[in-house]
C-alpha positions as CSV (number, residue, x, y, z in Angstrom):
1,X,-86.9,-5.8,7.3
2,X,-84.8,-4.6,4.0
3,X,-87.1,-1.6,3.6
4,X,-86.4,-0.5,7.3
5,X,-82.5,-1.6,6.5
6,X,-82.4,0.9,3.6
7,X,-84.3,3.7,5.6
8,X,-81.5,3.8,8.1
9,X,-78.5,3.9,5.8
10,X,-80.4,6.9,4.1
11,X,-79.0,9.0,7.5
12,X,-75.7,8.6,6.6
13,X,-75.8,8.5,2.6
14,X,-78.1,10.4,0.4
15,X,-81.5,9.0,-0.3
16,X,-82.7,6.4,-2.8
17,X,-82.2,8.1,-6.3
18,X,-85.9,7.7,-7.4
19,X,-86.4,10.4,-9.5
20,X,-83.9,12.0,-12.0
21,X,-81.3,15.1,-10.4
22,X,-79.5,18.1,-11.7
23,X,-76.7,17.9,-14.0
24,X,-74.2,21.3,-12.8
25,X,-74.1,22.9,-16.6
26,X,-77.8,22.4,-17.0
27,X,-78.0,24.6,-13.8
28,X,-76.4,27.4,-15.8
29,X,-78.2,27.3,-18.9
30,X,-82.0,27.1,-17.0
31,X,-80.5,30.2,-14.9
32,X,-79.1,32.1,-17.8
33,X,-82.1,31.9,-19.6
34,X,-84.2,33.0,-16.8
35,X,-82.0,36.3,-16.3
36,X,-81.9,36.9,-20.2
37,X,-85.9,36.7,-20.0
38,X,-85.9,39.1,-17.1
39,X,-83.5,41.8,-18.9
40,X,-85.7,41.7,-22.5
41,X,-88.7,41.5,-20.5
42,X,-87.8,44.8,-18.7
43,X,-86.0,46.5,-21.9
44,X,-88.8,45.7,-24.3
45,X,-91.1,47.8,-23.1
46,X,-89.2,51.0,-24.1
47,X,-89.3,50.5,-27.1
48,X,-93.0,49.9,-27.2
49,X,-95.8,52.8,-26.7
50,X,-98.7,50.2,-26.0
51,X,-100.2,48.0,-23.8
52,X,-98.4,45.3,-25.5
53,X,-95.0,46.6,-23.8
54,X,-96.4,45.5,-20.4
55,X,-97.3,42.1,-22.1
56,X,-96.3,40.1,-19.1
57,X,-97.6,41.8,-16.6
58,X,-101.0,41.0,-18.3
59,X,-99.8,37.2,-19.0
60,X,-98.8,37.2,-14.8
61,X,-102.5,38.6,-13.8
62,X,-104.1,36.4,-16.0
63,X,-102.5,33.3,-14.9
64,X,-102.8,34.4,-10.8
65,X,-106.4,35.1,-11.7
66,X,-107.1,31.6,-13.6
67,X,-105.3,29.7,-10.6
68,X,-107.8,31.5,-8.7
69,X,-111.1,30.9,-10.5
70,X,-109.7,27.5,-10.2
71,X,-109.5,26.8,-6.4
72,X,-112.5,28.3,-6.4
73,X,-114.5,26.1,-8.6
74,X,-113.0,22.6,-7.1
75,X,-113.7,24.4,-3.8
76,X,-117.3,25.4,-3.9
77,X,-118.3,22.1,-2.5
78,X,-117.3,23.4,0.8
79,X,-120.5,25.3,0.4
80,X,-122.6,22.0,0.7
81,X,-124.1,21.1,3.9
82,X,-121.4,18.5,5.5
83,X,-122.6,14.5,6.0
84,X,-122.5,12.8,8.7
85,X,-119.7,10.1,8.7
86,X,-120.1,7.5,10.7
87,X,-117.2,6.8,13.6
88,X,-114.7,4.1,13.0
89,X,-114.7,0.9,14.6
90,X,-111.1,1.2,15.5
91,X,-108.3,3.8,15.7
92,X,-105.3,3.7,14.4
93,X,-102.4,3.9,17.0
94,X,-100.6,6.8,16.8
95,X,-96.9,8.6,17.5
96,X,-95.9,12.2,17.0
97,X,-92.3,12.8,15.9
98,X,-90.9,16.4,17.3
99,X,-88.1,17.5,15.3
100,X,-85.5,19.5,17.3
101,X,-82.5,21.2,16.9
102,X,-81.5,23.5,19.9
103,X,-85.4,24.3,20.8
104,X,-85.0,24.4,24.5
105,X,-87.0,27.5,24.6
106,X,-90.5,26.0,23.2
107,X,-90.3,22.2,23.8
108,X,-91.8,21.9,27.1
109,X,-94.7,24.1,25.7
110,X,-94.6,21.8,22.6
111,X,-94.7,18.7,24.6
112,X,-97.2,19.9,26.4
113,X,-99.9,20.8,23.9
114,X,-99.6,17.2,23.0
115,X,-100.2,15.9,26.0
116,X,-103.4,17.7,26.6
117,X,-104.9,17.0,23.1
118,X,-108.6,15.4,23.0
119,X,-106.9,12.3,21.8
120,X,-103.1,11.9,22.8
121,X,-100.8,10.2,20.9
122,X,-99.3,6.7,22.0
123,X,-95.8,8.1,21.6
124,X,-94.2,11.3,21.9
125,X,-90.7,10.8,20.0
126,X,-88.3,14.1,20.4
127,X,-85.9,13.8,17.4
128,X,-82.8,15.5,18.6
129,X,-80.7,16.4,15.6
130,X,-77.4,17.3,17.7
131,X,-78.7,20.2,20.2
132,X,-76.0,22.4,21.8
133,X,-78.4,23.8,24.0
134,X,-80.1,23.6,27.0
135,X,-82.2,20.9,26.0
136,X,-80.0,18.5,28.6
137,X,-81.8,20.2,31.5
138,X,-85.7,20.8,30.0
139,X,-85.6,17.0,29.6
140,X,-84.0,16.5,32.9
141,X,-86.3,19.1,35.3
142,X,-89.8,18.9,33.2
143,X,-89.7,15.3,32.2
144,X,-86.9,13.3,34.5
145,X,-85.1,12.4,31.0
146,X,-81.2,11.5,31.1
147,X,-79.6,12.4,27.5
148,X,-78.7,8.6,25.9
149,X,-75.9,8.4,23.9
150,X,-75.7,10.1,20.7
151,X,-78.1,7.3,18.0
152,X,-79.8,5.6,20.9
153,X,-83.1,6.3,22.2
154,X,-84.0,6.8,25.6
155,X,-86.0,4.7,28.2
156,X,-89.6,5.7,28.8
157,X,-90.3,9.5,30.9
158,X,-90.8,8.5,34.6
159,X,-93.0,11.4,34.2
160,X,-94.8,10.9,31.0
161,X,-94.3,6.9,30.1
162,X,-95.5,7.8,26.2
163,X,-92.3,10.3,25.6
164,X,-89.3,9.2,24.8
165,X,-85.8,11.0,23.4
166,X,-83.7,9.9,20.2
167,X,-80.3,11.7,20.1
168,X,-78.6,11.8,16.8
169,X,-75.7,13.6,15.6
170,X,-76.3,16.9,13.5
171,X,-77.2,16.0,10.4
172,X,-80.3,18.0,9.2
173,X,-84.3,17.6,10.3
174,X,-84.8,14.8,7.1
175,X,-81.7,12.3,9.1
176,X,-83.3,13.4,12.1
177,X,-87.1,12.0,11.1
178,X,-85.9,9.1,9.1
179,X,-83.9,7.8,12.4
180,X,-87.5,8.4,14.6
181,X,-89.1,6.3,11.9
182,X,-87.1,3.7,12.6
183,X,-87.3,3.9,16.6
184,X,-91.8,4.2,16.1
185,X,-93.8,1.4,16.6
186,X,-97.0,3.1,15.8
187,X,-99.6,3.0,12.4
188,X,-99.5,6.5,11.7
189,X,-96.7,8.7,12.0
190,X,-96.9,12.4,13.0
191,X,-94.6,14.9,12.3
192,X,-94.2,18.2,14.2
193,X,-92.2,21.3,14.7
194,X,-90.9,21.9,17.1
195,X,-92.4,25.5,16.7
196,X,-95.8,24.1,15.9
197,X,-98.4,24.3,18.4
198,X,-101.7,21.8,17.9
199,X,-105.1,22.2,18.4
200,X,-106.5,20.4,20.9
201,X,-108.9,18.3,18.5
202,X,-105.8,18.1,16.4
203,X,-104.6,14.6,16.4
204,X,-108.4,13.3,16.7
205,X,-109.3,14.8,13.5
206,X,-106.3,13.2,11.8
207,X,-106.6,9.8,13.6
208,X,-110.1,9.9,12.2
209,X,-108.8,10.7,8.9
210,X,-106.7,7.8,8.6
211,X,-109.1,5.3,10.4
212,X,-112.3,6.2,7.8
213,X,-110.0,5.6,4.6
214,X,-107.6,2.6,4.2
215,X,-105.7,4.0,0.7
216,X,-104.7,7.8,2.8
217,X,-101.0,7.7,3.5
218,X,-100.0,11.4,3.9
219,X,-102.0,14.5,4.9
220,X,-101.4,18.0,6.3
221,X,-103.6,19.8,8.8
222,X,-104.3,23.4,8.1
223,X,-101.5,25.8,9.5
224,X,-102.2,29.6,10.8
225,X,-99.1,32.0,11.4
226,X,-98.2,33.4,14.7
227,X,-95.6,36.2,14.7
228,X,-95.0,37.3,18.4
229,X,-96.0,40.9,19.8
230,X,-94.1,43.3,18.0
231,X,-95.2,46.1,15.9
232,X,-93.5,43.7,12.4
233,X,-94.6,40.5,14.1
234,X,-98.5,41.8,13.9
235,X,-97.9,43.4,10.6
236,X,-96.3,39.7,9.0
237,X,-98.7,37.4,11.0
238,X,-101.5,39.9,9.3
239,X,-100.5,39.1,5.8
240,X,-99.6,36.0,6.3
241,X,-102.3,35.0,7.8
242,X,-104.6,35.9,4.3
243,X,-102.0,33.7,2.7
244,X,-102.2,31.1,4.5
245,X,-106.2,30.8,4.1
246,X,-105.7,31.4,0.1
247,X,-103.3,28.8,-0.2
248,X,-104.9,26.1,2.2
249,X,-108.1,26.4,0.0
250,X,-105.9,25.9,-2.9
251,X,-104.3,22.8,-1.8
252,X,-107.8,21.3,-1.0
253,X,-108.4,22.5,-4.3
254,X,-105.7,20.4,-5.6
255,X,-106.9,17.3,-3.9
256,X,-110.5,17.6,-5.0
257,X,-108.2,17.2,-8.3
258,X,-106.8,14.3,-7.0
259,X,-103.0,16.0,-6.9
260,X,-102.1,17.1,-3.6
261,X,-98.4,17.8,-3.8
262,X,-98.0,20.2,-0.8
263,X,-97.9,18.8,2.4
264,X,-96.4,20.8,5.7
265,X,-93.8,18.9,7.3
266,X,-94.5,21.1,10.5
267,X,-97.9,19.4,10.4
268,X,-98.4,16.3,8.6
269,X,-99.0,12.7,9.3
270,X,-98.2,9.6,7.2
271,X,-98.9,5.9,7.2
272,X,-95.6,4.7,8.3
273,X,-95.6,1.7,6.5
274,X,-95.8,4.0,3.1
275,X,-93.0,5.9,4.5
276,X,-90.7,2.8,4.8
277,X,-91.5,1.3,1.5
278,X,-90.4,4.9,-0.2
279,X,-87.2,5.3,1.7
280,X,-87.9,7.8,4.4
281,X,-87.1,11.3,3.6
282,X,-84.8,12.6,1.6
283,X,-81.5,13.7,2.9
284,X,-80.2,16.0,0.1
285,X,-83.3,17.9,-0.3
286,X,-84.0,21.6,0.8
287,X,-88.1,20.7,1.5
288,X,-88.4,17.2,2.5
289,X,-91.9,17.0,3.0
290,X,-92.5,18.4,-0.5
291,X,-90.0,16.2,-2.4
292,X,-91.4,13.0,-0.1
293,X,-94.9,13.4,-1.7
294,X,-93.9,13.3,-5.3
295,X,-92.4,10.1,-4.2
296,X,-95.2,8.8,-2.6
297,X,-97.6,9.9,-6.1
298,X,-94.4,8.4,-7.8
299,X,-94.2,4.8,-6.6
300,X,-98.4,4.6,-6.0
301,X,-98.0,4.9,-9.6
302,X,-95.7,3.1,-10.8
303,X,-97.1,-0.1,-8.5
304,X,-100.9,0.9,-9.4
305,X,-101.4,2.0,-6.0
306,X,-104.6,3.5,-4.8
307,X,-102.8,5.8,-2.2
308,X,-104.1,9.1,-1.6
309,X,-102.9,12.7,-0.2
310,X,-105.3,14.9,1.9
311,X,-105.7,18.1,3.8
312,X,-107.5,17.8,6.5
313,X,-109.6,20.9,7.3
314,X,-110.4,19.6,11.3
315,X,-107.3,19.4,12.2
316,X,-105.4,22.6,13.0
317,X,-102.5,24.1,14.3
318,X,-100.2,27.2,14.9
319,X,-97.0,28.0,13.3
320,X,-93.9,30.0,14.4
321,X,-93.8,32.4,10.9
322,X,-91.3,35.0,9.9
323,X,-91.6,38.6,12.0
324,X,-89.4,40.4,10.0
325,X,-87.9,41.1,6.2
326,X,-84.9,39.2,6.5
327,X,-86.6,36.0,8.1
328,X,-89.6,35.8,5.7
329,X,-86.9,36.6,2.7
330,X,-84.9,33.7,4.3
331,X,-87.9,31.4,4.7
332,X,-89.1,31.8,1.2
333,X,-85.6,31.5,-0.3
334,X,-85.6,28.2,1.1
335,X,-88.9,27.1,0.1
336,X,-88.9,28.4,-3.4
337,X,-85.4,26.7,-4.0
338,X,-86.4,23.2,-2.7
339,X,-89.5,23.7,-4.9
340,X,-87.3,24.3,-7.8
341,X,-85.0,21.4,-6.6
342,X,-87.9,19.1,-6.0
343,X,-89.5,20.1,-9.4
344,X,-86.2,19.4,-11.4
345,X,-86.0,16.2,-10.1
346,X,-89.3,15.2,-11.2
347,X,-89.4,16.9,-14.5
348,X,-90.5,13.5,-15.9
349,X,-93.5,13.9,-14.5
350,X,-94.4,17.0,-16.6
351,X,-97.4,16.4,-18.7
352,X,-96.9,12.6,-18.5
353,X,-100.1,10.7,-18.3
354,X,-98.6,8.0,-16.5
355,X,-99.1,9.8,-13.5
356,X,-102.8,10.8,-13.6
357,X,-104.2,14.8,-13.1
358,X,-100.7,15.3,-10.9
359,X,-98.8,14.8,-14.3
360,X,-100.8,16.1,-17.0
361,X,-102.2,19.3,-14.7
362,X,-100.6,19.9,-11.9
363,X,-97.1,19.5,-12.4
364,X,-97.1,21.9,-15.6
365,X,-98.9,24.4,-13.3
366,X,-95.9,23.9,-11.3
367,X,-93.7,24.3,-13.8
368,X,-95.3,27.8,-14.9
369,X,-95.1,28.7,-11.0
370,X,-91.4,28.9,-11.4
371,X,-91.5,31.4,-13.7
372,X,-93.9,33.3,-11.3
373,X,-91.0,35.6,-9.7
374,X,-89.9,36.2,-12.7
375,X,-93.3,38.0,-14.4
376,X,-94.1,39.4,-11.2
377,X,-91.1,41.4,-10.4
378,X,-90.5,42.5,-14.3
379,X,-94.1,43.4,-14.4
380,X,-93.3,45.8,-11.5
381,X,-90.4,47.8,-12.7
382,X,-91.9,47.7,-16.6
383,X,-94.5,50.1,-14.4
384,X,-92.2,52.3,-12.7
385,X,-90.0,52.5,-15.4
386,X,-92.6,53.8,-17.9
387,X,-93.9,56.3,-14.8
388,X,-90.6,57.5,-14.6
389,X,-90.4,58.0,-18.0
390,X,-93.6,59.9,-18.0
391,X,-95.5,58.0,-19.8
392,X,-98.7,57.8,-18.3
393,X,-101.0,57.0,-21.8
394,X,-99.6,53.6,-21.4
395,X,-99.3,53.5,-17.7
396,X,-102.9,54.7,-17.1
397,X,-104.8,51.0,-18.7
398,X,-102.2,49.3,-16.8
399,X,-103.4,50.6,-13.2
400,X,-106.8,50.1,-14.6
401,X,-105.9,46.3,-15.1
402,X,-104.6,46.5,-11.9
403,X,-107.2,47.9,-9.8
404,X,-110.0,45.6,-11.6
405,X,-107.5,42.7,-10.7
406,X,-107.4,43.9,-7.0
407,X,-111.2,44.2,-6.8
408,X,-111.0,40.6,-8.3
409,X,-108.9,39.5,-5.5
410,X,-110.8,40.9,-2.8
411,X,-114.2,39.2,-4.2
412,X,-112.4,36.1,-4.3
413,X,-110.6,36.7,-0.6
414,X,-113.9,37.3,1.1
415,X,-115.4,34.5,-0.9
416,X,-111.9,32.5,0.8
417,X,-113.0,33.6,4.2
418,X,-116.5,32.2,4.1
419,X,-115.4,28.7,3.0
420,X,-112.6,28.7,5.5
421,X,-114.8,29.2,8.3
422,X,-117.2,26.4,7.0
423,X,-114.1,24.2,6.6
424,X,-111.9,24.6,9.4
425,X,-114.3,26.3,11.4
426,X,-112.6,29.3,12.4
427,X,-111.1,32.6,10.6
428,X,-108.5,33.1,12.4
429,X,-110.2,36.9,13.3
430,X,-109.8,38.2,9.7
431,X,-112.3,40.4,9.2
432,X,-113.7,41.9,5.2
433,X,-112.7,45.1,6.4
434,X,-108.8,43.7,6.8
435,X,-108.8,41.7,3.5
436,X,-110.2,44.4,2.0
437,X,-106.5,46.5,2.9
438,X,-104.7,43.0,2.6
439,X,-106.2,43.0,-1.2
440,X,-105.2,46.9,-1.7
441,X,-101.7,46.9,-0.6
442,X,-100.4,43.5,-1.2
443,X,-99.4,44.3,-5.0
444,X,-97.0,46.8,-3.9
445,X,-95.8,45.4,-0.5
446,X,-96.1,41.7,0.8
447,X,-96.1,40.0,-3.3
448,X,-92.8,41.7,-3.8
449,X,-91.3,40.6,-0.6
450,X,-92.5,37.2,-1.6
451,X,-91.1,37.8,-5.4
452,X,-87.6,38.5,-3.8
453,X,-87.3,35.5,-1.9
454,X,-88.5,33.1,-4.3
455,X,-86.0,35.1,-7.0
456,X,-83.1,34.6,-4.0
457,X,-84.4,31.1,-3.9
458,X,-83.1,30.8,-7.7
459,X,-79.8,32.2,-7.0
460,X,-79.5,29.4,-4.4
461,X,-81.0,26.6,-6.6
462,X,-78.6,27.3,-9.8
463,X,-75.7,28.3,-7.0
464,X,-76.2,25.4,-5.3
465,X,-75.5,28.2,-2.2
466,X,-78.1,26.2,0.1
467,X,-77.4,25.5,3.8
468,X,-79.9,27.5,6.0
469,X,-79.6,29.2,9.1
470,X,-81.9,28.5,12.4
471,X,-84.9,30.6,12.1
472,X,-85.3,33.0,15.1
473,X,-88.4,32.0,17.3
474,X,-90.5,34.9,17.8
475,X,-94.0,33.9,19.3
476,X,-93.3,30.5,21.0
477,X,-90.7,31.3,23.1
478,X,-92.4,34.5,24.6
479,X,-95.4,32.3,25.5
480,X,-92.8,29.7,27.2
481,X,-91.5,32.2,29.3
């Protein structure tokens, strides 16, 4: 039981140092440079009365365009007619682990959807990271649940014998999840929001997954945004919702290239015994799930491990997302500065053959993604700065580039749509007439917003400014109520 021993003490100390961390004055220098390179960026194009002044706006189209043309080359094969594969001759057990933290208002709803799935899971674990709310008396009324004492578990629900309730002091969602692991007795481990609502084939599809290949220890189901009613929760859940199916396809993209790194902690499911030998997850970092796959790539590596990451495209599931600015800016703040976190850990993985496609392609993309911000919002204010300026000989070819590059984008976000369906089987009801608008108005709207956060997510990175607030539930609760 060592590996199980060393799991637990990662809830009170900081996880196994298996990658390389941030030295503070390094910190400094990465963020200095970045800001110089935004400032000469921006100035150097009034001195210039060419094309060439708007040099990385061209440099950030052509490199959004060739990530593109690349999902969409490892994901034609969703065009081929789908085989038959033949049903396992056993299942893997199963347990889902709810994270919580004050979520009174959506975990009955939760705990239902579970329960109802085609396939329910063996165990129901709610991982109670210190709730201060009325969480006491859902588990009490709906389920005839008694809080245990604070790092014990609970007996069995009189009501539901496969849910049970860990209590542990407040200590973040990764201390939360690593002290479930410990309590599950099940092959598989699920974990889910809180905030995440399954489809009812959900858990079949990844039971299924995990039964038909032996070497799969973590995947991710495909995620769709809700937003709640309101006039900014329609418009965000809209945008979003193109998103998510452009960057689903490109994470199945990725794992046709045998490099999955994204996996969504809100929906994702691991082989638990993988999970124990690589420490649980990690503690210190801002995204979790994402810095707990580089591990898992890291130590199938190192050991020759055949161990694979998937997305699994039947199983499905909804989301709370952002409704307004200062949620989503909050959201992708945090994300884009545990990517950066995560990536600077790893950085020895950058171009090293060691590790495979992940290391010589995909972690270099990665590393050009952080620069992505960057490009994108200099590229912006090079363009109203020389329309300001009146000059429109050079700012006339650059909204040609752009408009051929948001035709580009709209080919390729139909195209998106057509393989999603024959993936996932749905669309969410996106329609070619909305991606059409999506593709118009996203340049100058919903990729800035994104932009900002990811440049707040810097700030916090090099700051080191990065304790995050509760995000406001805006479509769950209303349907609980």
């Amino acid at each position: 039981m060592p590996a199980l021993a060393r799991l637990y003490q990662s809830l009170v100390a900081e996880s196994p140092r298996l990658s390389p961390r941030r030295a503070p004055w390094q910190s400094y220098v990465i963020g200095g440079a970045a800001m110089i390179a935004l400032v000469l960026l921006t100035l150097q194009a009034l001195f210039r009365a060419n094309l060439a002044g708007w040099s990385v706006g061209i440099a950030y189209i052509g490199y959004d365009t060739a990530l593109l043309i690349f999902t969409a080359r490892h994901s034609w094969r969703l065009m081929r007619p789908v085989a038959a594969v033949a049903a396992p001759a056993s299942r893997p057990t199963l347990g889902v682990i709810v994270a919580a933290h004050n979520e009174a208002g959506v975990l009955g709803v939760t705990i239902d959807q579970l329960v109802s799935a085609s396939a329910p899971p063996e165990l129901i674990l709610i991982a109670d990271d210190g709730s201060s709310d009325a969480t006491p008396e859902v588990m009490a009324e709906r389920f005839g649940l008694e809080p245990p004492p604070l790092g014990t578990i609970s007996p069995p629900s009189p009501v539901l014998p496969s849910l049970r309730w860990l209590r542990v002091p407040h200590g973040g969602k990764a201390r939360a999840l690593n002290a479930a692991i410990v309590e599950a007795d099940t092959e598989i481990v699920l974990t889910v929001d809180a905030d995440t609502l399954l489809d009812p084939g959900a858990l079949a599809a990844m039971r299924a997954a995990f039964a038909a290949e032996p070497e799969l220890v973590a995947a991710t189901g495909v995620l769709a945004p809700i937003c709640g009613p309101s006039r900014a929760g329609r418009l965000f859940q809209w945008f979003q919702s193109y998103e998510y199916v452009r960057n689903f396809l490109g994470r199945y993209a990725w794992m046709q290239a045998h490099s999955l790194l994204l996996v969504s902690g809100a929906f994702a499911a691991f082989r638990r015994t993988a999970l124990v030998d690589v420490g649980g997850f990690d503690p210190v970092c801002l995204v979790e799930d994402y810095e707990l796959i580089h591990r898992l790539h890291r130590h199938a590596a190192d050991r020759g491990l055949d161990w694979r990451v998937r997305v699994v495209g039947a199983a499905r599931a909804r989301t709370d997302a952002p409704a307004s600015v200062i949620g989503f800016l909050k959201q992708r703040r945090r994300w884009f500065g545990g990517f950066l976190q995560t990536h600077y850990w790893n950085r020895d993985m950058i171009g090293n053959r060691h590790f495979g496609m992940l290391g010589t392609a995909h972690m270099p993309v990665k590393t050009l993604d952080t620069l992505q911000p960057v490009a994108g919002v200099a590229a912006f204010i090079i363009l109203l700065t020389l329309l300001a300026l009146g000059r429109f000989v050079i700012a006339l070819p650059i909204l040609i580039i752009m408009i051929v590059k948001i035709v580009f984008d709209l080919s390729f976000l139909i195209w998106s749509l057509r393989l999603y369906a024959r993936w996932t089987g749905q669309v969410q009801g996106l329609s070619v007439r909305g991606a059409l608008l999506a593709a118009a108005l996203e340049p100058f709207s919903f990729q800035l917003l994104r932009h900002a956060g990811a440049l707040w997510g810097w700030h916090a990175f090099l700051t080191g400014k990065e304790t995050w607030g509760r995000q406001k539930r805006t479509a769950l609760e209303a349907a609980a109520e």
